[in-house]
N, C-alpha and C positions, 0 to 999 in steps of 0.2 A: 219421489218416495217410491219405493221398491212396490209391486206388485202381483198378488198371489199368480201363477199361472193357473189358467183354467180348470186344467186336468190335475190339479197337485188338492184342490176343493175337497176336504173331506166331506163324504156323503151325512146330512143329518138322518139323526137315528128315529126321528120322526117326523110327516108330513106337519105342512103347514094347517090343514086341518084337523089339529089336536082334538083328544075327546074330552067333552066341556067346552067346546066349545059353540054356538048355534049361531049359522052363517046370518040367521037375521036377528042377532043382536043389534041392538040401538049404537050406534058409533059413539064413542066418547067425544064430551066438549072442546074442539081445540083447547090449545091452551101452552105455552111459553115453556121449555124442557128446562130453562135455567130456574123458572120461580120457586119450586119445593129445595133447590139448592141454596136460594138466595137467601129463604127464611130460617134452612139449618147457618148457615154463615152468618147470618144476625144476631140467634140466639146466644151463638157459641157453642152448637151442638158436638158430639164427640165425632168419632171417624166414623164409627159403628152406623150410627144412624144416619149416613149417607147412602148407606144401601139401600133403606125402605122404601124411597120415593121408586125405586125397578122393580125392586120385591113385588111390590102393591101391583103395579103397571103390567108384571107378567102374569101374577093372578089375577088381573080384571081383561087377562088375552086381549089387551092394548096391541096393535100391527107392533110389527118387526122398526119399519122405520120409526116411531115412537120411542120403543123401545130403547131405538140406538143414540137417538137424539139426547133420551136420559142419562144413558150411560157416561155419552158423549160432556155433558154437562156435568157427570158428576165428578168427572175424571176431572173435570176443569175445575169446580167448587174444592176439589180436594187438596189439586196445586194451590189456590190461591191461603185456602186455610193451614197447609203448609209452612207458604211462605211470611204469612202473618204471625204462626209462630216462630218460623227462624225468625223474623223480627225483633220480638219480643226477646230473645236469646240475646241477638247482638245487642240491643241496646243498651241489658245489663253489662255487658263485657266492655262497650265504647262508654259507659257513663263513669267507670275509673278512669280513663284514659284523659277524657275531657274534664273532670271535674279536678284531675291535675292540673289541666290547664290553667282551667279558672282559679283556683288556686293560686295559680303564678300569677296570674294575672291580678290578684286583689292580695298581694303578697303582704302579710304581717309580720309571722314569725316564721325565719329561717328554718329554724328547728323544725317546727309544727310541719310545712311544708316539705323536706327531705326526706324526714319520716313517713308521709305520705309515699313519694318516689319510690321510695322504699320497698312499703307496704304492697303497694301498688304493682311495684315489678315483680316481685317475690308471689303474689295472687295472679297475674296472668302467664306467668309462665312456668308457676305449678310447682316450684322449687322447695327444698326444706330449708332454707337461709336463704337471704339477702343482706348486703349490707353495703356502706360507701363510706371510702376512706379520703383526706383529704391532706393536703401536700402540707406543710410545715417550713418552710422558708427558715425562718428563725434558728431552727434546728436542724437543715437540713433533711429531713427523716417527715415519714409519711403516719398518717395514724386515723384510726377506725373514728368515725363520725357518728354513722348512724347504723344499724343492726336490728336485723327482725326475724326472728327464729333462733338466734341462735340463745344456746344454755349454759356454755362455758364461759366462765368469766375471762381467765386466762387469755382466751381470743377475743372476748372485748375490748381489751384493755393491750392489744396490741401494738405495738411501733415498728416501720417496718423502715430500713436504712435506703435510699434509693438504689434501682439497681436489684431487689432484691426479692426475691417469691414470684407467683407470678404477678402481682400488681407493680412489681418493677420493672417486667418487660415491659406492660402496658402503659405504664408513665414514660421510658426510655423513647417506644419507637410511635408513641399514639395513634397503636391499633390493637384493634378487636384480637383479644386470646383466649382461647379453648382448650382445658383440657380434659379428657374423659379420665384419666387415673392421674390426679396429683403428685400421688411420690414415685409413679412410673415417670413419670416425664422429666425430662431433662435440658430442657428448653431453658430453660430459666436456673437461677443459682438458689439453692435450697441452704437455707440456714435454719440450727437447731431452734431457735426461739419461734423463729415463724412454722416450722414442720409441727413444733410442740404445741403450739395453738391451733393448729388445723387438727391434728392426731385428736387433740381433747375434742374439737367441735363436731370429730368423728366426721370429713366432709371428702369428699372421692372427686367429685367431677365439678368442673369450675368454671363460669363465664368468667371474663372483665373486661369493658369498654372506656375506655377514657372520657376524662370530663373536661371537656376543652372552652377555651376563652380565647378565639383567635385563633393559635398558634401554639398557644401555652394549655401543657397539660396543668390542670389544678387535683387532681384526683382520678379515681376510679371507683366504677359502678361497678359490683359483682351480684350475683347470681349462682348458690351451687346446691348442690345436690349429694344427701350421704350414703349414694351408692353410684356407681358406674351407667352414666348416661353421655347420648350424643346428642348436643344440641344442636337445632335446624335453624338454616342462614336465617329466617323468616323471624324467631324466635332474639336472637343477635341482633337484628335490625330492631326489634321493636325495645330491646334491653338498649340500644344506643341512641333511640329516639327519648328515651327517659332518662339516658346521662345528660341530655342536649338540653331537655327541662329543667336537670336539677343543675346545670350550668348554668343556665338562663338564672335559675332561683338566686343561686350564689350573687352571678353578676348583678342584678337588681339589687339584692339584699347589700353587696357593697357601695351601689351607688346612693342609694338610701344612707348608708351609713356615712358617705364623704358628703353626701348632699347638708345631714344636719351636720356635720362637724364644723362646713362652712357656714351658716346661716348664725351659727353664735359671733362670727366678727365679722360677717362682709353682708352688706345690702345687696348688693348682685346676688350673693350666693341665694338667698332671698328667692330673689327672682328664678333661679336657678329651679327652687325644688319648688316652687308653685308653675313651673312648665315640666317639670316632673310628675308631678304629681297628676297634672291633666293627662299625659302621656297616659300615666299607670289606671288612671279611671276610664280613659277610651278604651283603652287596651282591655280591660276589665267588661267593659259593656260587649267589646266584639267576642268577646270569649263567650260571654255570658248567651250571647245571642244565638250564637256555634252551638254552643253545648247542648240549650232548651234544643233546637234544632235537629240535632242528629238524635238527640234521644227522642225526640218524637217518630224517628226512621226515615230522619231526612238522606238523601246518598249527594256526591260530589256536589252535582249540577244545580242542586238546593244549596249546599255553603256558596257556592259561587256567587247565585241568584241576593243571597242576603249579607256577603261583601259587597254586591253590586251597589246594593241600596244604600250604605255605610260611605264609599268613597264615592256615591253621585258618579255612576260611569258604570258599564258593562265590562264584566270578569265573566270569563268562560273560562271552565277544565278543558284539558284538548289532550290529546296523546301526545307522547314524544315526540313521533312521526309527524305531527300536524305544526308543531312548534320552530320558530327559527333558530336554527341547529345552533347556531354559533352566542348567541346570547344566552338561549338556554343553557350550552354548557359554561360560559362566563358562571350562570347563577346559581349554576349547578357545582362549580367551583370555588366560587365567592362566600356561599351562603348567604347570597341577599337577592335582593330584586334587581335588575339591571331595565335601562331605558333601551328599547329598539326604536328607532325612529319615534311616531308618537304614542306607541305602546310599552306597556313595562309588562317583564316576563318573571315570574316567580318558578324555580324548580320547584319539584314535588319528588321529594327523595327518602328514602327510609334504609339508613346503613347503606349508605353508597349506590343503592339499585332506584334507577330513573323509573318515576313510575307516572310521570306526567309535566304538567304544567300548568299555574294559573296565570291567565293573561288579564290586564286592563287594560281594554282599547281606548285608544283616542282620549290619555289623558297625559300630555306631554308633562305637565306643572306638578307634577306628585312632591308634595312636601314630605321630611324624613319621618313623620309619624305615622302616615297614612303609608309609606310605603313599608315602616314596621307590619303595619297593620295588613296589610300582601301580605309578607315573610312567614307573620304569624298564622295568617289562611291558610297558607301554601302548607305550612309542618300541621295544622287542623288534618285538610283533607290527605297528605301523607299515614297521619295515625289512625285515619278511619279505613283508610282503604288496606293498609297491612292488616289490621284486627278483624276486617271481614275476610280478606284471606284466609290470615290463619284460621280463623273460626271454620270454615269450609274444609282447607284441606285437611284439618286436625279430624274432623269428622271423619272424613270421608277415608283417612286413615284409619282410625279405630274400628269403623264400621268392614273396611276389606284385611285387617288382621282379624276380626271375628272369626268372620268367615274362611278365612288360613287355616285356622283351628279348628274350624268344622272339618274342613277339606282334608286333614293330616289327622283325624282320626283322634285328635284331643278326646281328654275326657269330659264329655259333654254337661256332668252333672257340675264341674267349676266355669263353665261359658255359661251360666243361667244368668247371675248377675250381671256381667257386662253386656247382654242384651236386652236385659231390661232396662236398662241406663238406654240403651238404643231405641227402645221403645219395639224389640223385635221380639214376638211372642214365637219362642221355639216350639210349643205345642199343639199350633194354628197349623193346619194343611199349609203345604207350599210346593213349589217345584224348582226343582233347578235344570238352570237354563244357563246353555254353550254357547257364546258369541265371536263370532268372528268374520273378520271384513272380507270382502272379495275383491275391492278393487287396489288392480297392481302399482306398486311403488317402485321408479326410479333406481332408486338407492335405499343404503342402510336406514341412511337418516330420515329420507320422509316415511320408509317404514314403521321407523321408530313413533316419531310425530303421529302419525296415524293410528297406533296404538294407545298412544299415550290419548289421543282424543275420544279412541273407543272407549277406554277406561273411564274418563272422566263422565262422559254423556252414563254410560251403566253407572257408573258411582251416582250422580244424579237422580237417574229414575228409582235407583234403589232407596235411596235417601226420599224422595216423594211419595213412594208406595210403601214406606218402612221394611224394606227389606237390607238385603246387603249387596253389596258385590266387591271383586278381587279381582285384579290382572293375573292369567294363569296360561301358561302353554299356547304362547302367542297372541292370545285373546282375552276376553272375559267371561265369569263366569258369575252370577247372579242367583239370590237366593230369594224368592218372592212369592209372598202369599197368594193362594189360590181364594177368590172371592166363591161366595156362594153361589151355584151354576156355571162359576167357570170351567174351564178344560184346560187341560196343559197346552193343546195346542192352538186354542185358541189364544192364550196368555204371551205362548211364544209367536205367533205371527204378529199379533199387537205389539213386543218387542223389537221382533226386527223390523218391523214401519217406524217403532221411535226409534230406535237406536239410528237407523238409517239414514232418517229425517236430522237428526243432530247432528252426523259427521259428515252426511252428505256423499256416502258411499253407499252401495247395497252390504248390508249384514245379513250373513245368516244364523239360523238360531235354530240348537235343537232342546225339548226340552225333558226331561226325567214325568214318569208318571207321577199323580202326587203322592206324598209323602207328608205323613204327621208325625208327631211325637218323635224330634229329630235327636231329641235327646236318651232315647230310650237305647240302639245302640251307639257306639264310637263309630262305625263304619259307614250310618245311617247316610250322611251327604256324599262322602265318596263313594259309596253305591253310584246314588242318583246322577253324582255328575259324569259317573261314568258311563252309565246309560242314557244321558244327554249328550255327551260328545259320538257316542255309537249315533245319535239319532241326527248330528252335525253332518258327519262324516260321509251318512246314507242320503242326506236330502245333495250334497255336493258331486255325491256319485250319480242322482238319478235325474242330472241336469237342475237342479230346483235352488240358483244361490241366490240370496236374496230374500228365502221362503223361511219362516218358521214352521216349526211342526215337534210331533210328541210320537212315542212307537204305537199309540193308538191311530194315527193317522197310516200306516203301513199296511194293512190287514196282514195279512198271517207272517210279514215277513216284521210285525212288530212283535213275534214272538221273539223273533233270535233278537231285534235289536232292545228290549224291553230288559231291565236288572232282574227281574222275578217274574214268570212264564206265567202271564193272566191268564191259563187258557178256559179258564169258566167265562172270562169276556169276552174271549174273542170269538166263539163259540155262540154266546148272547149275540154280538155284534151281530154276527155272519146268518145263522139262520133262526136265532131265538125266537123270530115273530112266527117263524113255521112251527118251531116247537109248541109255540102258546097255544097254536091252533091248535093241534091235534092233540092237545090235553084237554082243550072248553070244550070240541065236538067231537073227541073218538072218532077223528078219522087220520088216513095212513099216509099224510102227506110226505113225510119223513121214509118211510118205509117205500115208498113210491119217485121219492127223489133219490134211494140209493139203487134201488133194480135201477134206475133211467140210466144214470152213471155206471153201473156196473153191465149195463147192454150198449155201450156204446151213442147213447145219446139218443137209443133208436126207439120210438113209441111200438112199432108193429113188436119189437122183440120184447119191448119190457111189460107189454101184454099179456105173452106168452108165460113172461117168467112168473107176473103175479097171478096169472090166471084171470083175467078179466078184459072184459070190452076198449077195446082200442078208444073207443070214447071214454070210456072211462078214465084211460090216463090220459088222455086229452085236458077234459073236465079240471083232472087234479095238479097237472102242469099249470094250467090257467090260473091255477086259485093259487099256485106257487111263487106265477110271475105277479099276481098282486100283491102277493106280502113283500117279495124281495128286491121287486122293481123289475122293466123290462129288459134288463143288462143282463140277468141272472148269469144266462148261457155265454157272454162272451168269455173268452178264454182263462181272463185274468181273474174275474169272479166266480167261473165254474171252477177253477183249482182251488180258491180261498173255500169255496161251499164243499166241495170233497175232502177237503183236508177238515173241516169242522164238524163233518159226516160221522166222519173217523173218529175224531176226537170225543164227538157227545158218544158215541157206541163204545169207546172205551170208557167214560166217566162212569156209563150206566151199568157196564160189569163190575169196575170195582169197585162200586155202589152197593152190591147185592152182599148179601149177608152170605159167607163162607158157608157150605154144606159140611157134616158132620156126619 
């Protein structure tokens, strides 16, 4: 973890012996810095009041280490409550996903069940139509099954020749097709009947994934949109994981159906659909078990743990990499479970991309329902781990196009509601803050990688503290509220130790002074991040990578690097405690400090110039170095004190009321 250098320490702007405070106060009772956090996470308290447990703490002048121990903990009580809402998010989103399942798995009505699929696919991937069509043998010719959104009858009631639209690429070559503009594309053969039922359902942009049994397309899943959009592989993947359901649906629904056809004249057949039927009720309990399961916010290593218990044997998830390559891809190719020696291997795939494996050790003897019973684990943890994906990066998109649009001078009063959905109050103090790596990359590509990990880790912390962030100008750039008593630059060196801490490079950070009301101009964030990358740019020049800091941290040279010239602060900063004095006592410490400076530093001359006893500016030098510290005179803080000299003597002329 990156650490501040000594001399980079901004000075605090008051001693540790604050006033109100009395050195023989009673010491508080020890006492645990996590417990005032544990009781708001029990109650269910909001964000807000995670602060008061420091509030209290700094007004009962609680030590420093106390202090940080709270802060420390609440930062931690805040992740965890966090997390326990994204929680509660996913589980709504995984309990369609699964209770698809279950659904197949305690299969009644075909129809009822499609329509689900349907519905289902059509809700998580945000579309204005869904619908699935299914092949027609008899007729040769394909035609609409099931439909959800849409209004035109005309396109309900479609027939489409094979070969034809684009669900006839998709049956031809059974793969995945996308188009962003419909009657732009030419991929496919357009015919008027079909162009004329699209034109009525008003539809522009198009998924389709085939519905496969084996080998054989039986139909197609679509997915579309009535305007110009680009769908993401992630998005395809989980639209093919719900063709591969509502194929499973069909397949059952016809084995059902040949199961009773036979049981009207064959006693085997008999037997037939009462080991079917046990199939369909296990399969039903495992789903059933899955499902309560992950919506209680179970992850992988939990489905695994309670197939474990289901097939009497130990199942672990394991990476790719951990998996035996060559079965794995048999199972990966097969779509089923394959034996390796006396374990059996389950892919974990979602649209073609390998995203695991479940294994069951040490059971050579797997019978073909308990290795269903794998199969159907294996496509469980597939759809949990794509939908917590998506869920995440979907975010973490939405939340760095906000902030795009802050950055590009959008007009801020149409970004109200999309950051309220984000839960990001634009009228809360905040600052922004420049991030970027320092340590060197090889090549393009681990460059690249390395960004892409900075991005992510900011995306994170920004999503934790409800702020934003954006990949920008090689780096990242973050928009995070300033808490009550924080500093900009205390905010940004706590950033670059996380950020740091998570890629495992030094980052450094600069950050904008704060800023409210970001919506009152257009210009209001690209200011600040302009004056965060000035404050980057200067910690990198003055040796300091790996450091965060703000133009408050610079003394006078955070004038030039500052978006708006504080110089009433910096002013305050620099000798304000001198000025207080000589306002509560009428004396000339000021007027004493600039004869000193303007004789050369020399007490016997600036005697002379005030007319007074060499002890006397002795005396008021003394009283000088105690307000401003014993440094006053070195070189670097006697120019910041003369240049603040200057400054308060100009404020106080044009101060004065004009003569007439």
């Amino acid at each position: 973890m990156p650490r501040d250098h000594p001399q980079s320490a901004a000075r605090p702007l008051s001693g540790a012996g604050a006033p109100g405070r009395r050195p023989d106060a009673a010491a508080p009772a020890p006492g645990s810095a996590e417990t005032p956090f544990l009781e708001l996470l029990a109650r269910g308290a909001s964000a807000d009041a995670y602060e008061q447990p420091v509030l209290l703490a700094r007004a009962e002048g609680l030590p420093a280490e106390r202090i940080a121990a709270l802060q420390q903990a609440k930062a931690l009580a805040l992740r965890v409550r966090a997390e326990l809402e994204g929680r509660r998010r996913r589980e709504a989103e995984l309990s369609a996903l699964f209770e698809t399942a279950h659904d197949l798995a305690g299969l009644r009505d075909l129809d009822a069940v499609l329509q689900a699929i349907v519905q289902r696919a059509r809700s998580l991937l945000g579309t204005d139509v869904a619908y699935l069509s299914l092949n027609d043998p008899a007729r040769g010719d394909t035609y609409m099954r099931v439909t959800e959104g849409s209004v035109a009858a005309r396109f309900q009631q479609l027939r489409l020749g094979m070969g034809e639209g684009l669900g006839g690429l998709v049956a031809q070559t059974a793969r995945p097709y996308v188009t962003d503009d419909y009657f732009r594309d030419d991929r496919f053969r357009h015919t008027r009947s079909i162009d004329t039922g699209v034109q009525d359902e008003g539809l522009v942009a198009i998924v389709g994934v085939p519905l496969m049994l084996g080998h054989h397309v039986i139909g197609v899943l679509f997915a579309a949109d009535r305007r110009a959009r680009v769908f993401e592989r992630e998005q395809i993947a989980l639209l093919g994981s719900f063709a591969a359901l509502a194929a499973a649906a069909i397949d059952t629904a016809n084995l059902l159906a040949e199961t009773r056809s036979a049981l009207a004249g064959l006693e085997r057949a008999n037997e037939i659909i009462r080991d079917r039927s046990a199939v369909i009720e296990r399969a039903s309990d495992v789903h059933d078990r899955l499902a309560e399961l992950v919506l209680r916010g179970g992850g992988t290593h939990d489905v695994a743990a309670a197939v474990s218990e289901v097939l009497d044997g130990t199942v672990e998830f394991t990476e790719a990499a951990a998996a035996p390559a060559g079965a794995l891809e048999s199972s990966r190719a097969e779509g089923h479970a394959v034996r390796h020696r006396d374990d059996w291997i389950a892919a974990v795939t979602a649209g073609g991309e390998l995203l695991g494996a479940l294994v069951l050790r040490g059971h050579p003897g797997l019978d073909p329902v308990d290795q269903r019973t794998l199969e159907r684990a294996a496509m469980v943890t597939s759809l949990l781990l794509l939908a917590r994906r998506s869920a995440a990066e979907a975010e973490h998109r939405v939340r760095g196009e906000l902030l795009d649009d802050l950055l590009d001078a959008r007009d801020p009063r149409l970004l109200r509601d999309r950051a309220a959905r984000l839960r990001a109050d634009l009228d809360a103090t905040h600052a922004v803050l420049a991030a970027r790596l320092e340590g060197g990359a090889d090549d393009a590509d681990q460059e690249a990688d390395a960004r892409r990990r900075l991005w992510a880790a900011a995306s994170h912390l920004a999503a934790t503290r409800q702020g934003l962030a954006a990949a920008r100008d090689g780096g990242a750039v973050l928009l995070l509220p300033l808490a009550p008593g924080d500093t900009a630059t205390e905010l940004a060196r706590r950033t670059a130790r996380d950020l740091g801490t998570a890629v495992h490079e030094p980052v450094t950070v600069g950050a904008s002074a704060p800023v409210g009301h970001l919506t009152a101009r257009s210009d209001t964030v690209a200011s600040a991040y302009a004056e965060a990358r000035r404050c980057l740019e200067a910690l990198r020049l003055l040796g300091r990578p790996g450091d965060g800091s703000a133009a408050e941290d610079f003394g006078f040279l955070g004038l030039l690097l500052a978006g708006e010239r504080d110089i009433e602060g910096f002013v305050d900063r620099t000798i304000g405690q001198v000025v207080a004095y000589d306002e509560r006592r009428g004396t000339e410490l000021l007027r004493t400090l600039d004869a000193y400076f303007a004789c050369g530093m020399s007490p016997a001359r600036t005697k002379d110039e005030l007319h007074v006893h060499v002890n006397t500016v002795a005396q008021r030098l003394e009283r000088v170095g105690r307000l401003l510290g014993e440094d006053w005179q070195s070189p670097a803080r006697a120019l910041e004190i003369q240049l603040a000299l200057r400054l308060h003597r100009l404020s106080a002329v044009t101060a004065r009321p004009a003569r007439h």
